[in-house]
C-alpha positions as CSV (number, residue, x, y, z in Angstrom):
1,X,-3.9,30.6,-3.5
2,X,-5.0,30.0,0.3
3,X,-7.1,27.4,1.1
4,X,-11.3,28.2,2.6
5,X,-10.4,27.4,6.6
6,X,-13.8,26.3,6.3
7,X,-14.0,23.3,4.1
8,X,-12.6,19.9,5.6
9,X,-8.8,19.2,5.5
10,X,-9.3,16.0,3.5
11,X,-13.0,15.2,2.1
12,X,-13.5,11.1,0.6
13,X,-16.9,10.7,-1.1
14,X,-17.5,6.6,-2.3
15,X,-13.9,5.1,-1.8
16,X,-13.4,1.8,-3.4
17,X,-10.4,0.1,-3.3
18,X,-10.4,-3.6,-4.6
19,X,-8.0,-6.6,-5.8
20,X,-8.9,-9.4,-8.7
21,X,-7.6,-13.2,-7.4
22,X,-6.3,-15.9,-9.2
23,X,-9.7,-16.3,-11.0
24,X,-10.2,-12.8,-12.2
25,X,-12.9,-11.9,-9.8
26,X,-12.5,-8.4,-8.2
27,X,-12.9,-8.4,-4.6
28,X,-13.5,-4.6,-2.7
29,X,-11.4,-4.2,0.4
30,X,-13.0,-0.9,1.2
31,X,-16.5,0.1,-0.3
32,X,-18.4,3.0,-1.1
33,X,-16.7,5.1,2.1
34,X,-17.3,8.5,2.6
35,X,-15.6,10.7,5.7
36,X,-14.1,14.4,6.1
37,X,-11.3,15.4,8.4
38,X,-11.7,18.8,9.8
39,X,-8.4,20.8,10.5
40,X,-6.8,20.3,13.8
41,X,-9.2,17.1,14.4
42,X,-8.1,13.7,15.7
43,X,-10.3,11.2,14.0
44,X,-10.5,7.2,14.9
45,X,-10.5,4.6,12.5
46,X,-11.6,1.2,14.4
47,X,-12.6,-2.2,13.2
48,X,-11.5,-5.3,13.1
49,X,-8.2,-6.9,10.8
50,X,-9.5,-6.8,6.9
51,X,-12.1,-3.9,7.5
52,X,-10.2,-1.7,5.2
53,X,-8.7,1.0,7.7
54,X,-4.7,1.0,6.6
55,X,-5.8,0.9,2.8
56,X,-8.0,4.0,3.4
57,X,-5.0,6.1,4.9
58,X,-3.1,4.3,2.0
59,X,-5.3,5.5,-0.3
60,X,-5.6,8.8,0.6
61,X,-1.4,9.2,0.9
62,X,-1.5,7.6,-2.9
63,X,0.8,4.7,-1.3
64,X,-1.9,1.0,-2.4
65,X,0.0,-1.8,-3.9
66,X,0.9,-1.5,-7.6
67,X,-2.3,-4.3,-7.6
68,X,-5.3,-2.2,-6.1
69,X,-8.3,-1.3,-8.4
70,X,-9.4,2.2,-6.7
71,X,-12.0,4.7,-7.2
72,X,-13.6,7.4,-5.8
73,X,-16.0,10.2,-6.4
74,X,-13.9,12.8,-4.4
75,X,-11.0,12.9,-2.9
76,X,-9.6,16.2,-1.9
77,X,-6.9,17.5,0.7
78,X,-6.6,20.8,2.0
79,X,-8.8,21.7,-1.2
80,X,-7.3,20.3,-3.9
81,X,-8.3,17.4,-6.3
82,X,-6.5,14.4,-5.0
83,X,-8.0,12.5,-8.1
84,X,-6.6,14.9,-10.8
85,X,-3.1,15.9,-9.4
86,X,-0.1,14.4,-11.2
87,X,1.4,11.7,-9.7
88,X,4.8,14.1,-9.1
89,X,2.7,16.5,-7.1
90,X,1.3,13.7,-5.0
91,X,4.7,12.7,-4.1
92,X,5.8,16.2,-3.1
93,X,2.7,16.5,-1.0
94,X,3.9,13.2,1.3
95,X,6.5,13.7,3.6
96,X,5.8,18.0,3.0
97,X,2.1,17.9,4.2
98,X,0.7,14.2,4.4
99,X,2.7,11.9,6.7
100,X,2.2,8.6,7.7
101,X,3.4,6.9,11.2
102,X,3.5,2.8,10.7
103,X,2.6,0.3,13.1
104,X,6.1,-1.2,13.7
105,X,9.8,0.9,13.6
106,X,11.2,-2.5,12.7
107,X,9.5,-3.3,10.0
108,X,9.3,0.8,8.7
109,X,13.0,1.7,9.2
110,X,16.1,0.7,7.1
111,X,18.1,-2.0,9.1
112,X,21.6,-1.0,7.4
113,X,21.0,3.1,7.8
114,X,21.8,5.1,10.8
115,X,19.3,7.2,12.2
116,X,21.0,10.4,10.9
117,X,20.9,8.9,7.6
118,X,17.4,8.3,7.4
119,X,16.4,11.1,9.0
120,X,18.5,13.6,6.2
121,X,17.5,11.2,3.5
122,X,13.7,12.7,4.4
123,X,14.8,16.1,4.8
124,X,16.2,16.4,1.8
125,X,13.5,15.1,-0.5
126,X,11.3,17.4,1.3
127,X,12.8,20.2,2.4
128,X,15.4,23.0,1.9
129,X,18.8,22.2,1.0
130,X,21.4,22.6,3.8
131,X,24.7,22.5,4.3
132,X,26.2,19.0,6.4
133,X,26.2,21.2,9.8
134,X,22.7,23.1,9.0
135,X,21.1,19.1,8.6
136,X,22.9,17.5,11.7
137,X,21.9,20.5,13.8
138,X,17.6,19.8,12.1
139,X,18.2,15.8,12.8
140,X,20.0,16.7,16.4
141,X,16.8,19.2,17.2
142,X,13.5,16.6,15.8
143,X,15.0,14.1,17.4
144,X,15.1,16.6,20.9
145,X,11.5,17.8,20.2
146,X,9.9,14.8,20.8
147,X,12.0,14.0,23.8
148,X,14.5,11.7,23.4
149,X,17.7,12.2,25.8
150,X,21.1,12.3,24.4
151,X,20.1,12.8,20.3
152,X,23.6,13.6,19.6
153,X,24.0,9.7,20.5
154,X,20.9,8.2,19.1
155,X,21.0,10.2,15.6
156,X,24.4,7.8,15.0
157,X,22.7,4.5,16.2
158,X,20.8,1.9,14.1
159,X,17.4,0.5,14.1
160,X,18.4,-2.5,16.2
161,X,20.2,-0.6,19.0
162,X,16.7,1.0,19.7
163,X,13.7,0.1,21.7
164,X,10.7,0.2,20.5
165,X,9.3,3.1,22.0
166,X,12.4,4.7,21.2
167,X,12.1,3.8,17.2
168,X,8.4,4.7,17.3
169,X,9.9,8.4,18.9
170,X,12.0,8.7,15.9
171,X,9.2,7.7,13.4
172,X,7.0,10.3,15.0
173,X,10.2,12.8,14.7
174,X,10.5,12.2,10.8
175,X,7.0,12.5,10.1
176,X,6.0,15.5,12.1
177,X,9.6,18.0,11.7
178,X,8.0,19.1,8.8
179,X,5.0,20.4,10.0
180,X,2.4,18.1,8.1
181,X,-1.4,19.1,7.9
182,X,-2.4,15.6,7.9
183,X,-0.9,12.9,9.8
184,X,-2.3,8.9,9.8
185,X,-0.8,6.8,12.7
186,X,-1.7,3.2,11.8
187,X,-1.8,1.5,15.6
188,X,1.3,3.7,16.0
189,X,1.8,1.7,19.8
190,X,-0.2,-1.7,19.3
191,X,3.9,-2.9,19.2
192,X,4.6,-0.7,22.9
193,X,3.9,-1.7,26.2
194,X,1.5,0.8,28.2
195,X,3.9,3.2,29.8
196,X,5.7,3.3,26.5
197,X,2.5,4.0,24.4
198,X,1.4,6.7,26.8
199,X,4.9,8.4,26.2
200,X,4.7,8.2,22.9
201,X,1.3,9.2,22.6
202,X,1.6,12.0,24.7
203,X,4.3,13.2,22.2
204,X,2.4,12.6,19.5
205,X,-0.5,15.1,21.3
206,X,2.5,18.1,21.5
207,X,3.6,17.4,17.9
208,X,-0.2,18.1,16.9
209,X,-0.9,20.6,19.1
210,X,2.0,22.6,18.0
211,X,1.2,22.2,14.2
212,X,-2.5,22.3,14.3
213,X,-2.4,18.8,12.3
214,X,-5.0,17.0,11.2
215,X,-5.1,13.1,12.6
216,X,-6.6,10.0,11.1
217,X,-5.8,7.4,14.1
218,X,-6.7,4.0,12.7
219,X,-6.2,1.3,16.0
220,X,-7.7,-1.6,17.2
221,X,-8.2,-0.7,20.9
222,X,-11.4,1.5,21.2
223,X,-11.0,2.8,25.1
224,X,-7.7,4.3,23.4
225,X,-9.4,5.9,21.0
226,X,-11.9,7.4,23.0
227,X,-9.4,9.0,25.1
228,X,-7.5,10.5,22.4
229,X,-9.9,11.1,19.9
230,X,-12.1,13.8,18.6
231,X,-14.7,11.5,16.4
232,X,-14.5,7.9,15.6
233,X,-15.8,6.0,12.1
234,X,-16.5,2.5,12.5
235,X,-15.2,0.3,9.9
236,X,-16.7,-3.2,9.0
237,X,-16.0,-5.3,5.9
238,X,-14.6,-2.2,4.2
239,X,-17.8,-0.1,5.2
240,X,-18.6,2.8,7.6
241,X,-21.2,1.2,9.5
242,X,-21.1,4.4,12.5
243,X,-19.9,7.8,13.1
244,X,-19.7,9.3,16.4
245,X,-18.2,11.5,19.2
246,X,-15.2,9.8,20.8
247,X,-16.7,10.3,24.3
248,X,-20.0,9.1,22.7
249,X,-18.4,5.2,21.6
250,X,-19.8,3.7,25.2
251,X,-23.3,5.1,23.8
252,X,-23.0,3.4,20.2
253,X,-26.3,1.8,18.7
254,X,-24.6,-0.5,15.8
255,X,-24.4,-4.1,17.0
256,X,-21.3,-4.6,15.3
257,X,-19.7,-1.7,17.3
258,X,-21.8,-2.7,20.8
259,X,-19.8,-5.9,19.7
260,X,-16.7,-4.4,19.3
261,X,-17.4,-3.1,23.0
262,X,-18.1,-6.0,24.5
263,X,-14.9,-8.0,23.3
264,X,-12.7,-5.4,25.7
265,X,-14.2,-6.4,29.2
266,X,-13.3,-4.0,32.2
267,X,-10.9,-5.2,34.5
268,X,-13.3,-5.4,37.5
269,X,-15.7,-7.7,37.8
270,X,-15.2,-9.1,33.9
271,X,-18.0,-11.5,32.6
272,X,-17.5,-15.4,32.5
273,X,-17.4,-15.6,28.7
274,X,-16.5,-13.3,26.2
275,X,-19.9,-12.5,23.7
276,X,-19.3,-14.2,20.3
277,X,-19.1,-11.1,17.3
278,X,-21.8,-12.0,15.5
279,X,-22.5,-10.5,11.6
280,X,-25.3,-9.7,9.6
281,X,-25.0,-9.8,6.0
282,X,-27.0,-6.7,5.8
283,X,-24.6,-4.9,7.3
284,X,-23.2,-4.4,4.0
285,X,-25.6,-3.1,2.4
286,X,-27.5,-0.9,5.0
287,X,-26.6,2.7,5.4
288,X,-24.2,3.6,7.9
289,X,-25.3,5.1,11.8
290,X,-24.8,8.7,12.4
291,X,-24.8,9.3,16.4
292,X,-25.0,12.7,17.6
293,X,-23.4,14.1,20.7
294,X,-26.3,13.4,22.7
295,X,-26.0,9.4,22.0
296,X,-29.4,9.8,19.9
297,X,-28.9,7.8,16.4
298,X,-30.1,9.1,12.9
């Protein structure tokens, strides 16, 4: 059955996601959050450390700690009822359609595996069988899409021999081969300097653009995301406190965003002090700012 190419690629209504101390008391990491993702859109998660963006991509990939209390009232990809599917269909849907690009190659690939060997232990849990020749030639050829010279060399290399821009091209080459519908890049350059996070990110742009993916960009640095994204959602204390156009962010009317803002001064002419972030207790409880194009809130 084909899916309506006009409902939203992934649709959360009232995600909770929460985890009980020592004490037995339940504390929620993300509450009550609602978003869709249209096909072929690159949407912005920003917020500070703790405001529950990684657990919301987590959530959605069905990848939270063994520990996490969740709920939801919908959550559907591409259609189908995230909530209901068995936990074997879930799996096949990572790595096939869902992928998920970590903040750190270090930390996300296997120290004691060459590159080849990661890369056809992926293919092979999520894709066609093929014969040892068939596999080096798909590692050899992802590895060349998203432009790293001499892949014959680097499919045999490990982890540590790599740069980091270099790892994070080979992440990006993993998740993407495939073809995924929905990709989430946690702060997929926050570890790169800027020339290297251009690069990458201007790989990441082709590898979208060729398969009409879906993105949930979850980062900390806001004139990034407003260059690269479609829409942003603003995340405090594990709440959507705004929703806007990318292009719109400069325009936003929440003071926790204008805050946000204000703690990345330009370059010319910066202020003597940096603003103190200041919180409001009612943040957490008042309904989320919708801003339309025009910069006009609702």
């Amino acid at each position: 059955m084909s899916a309506d190419m006009t409902q939203p690629l992934c649709e959360i209504d009232d995600l909770r996601v929460g985890f009980r101390g020592h004490d037995g008391e339940l504390t929620e990491a993300v509450r009550g959050l609602s978003l869709t993702l249209q096909r072929g859109e690159r949407l912005g998660i920003v917020g500070e450390s703790g405001s529950g963006k990684s657990l919301t991509g987590r959530a959605l990939l069905g990848l939270l700690p063994a520990n996490a209390q969740f709920a939801a009232q919908t959550m559907k990809f591409d259609g189908q009822d995230l909530l209901t599917m068995s936990a074997r269909k879930r799996r096949q849907l990572c790595g096939q359609q869902m992928g998920m690009i970590l903040q750190d190659p270090k930390y996300s690939l296997n120290p004691v595996m060459t590159v080849a060997q990661q890369m056809r232990e992926a293919f092979v849990l999520h894709g066609p069988k093929l014969g040892r020749r068939e596999m080096r030639e798909k590692i050899v050829a992802a590895l060349a899409a998203v432009h790293i010279r001499d892949p014959e060399r680097v499919a045999d290399t490990y982890p540590h021999e790599l740069s980091g821009g270099m790892g994070q091209r080979v992440m990006i080459a993993m998740m993407v081969s495939s073809g995924p519908r929905l990709l989430i890049a946690d702060e997929p350059t926050s570890a790169l300097d800027v020339l290297v996070s251009m690069q990458v990110l201007g790989v990441l742009d082709e590898m979208i653009a060729k398969h009409d993916t879906g993105l949930i960009f979850i980062s900390h640095d806001l004139p990034l995301v407003m260059s690269f994204c479609d829409r942003v959602v603003v995340m405090y204390a594990g709440r959507v406190v705004e929703t806007c156009a990318a292009r719109d962010l400069v325009h936003a009317q929440h003071p926790y965003t204008r805050g946000l803002l204000a703690a990345n001064p330009p370059l010319v002419n910066p202020p003597d002090e940096l603003p103190v972030l200041e919180r409001d207790a009612a943040w957490l409880t008042h309904p989320h700012r919708q801003t339309h194009p025009t910069g006009t809130p609702t």
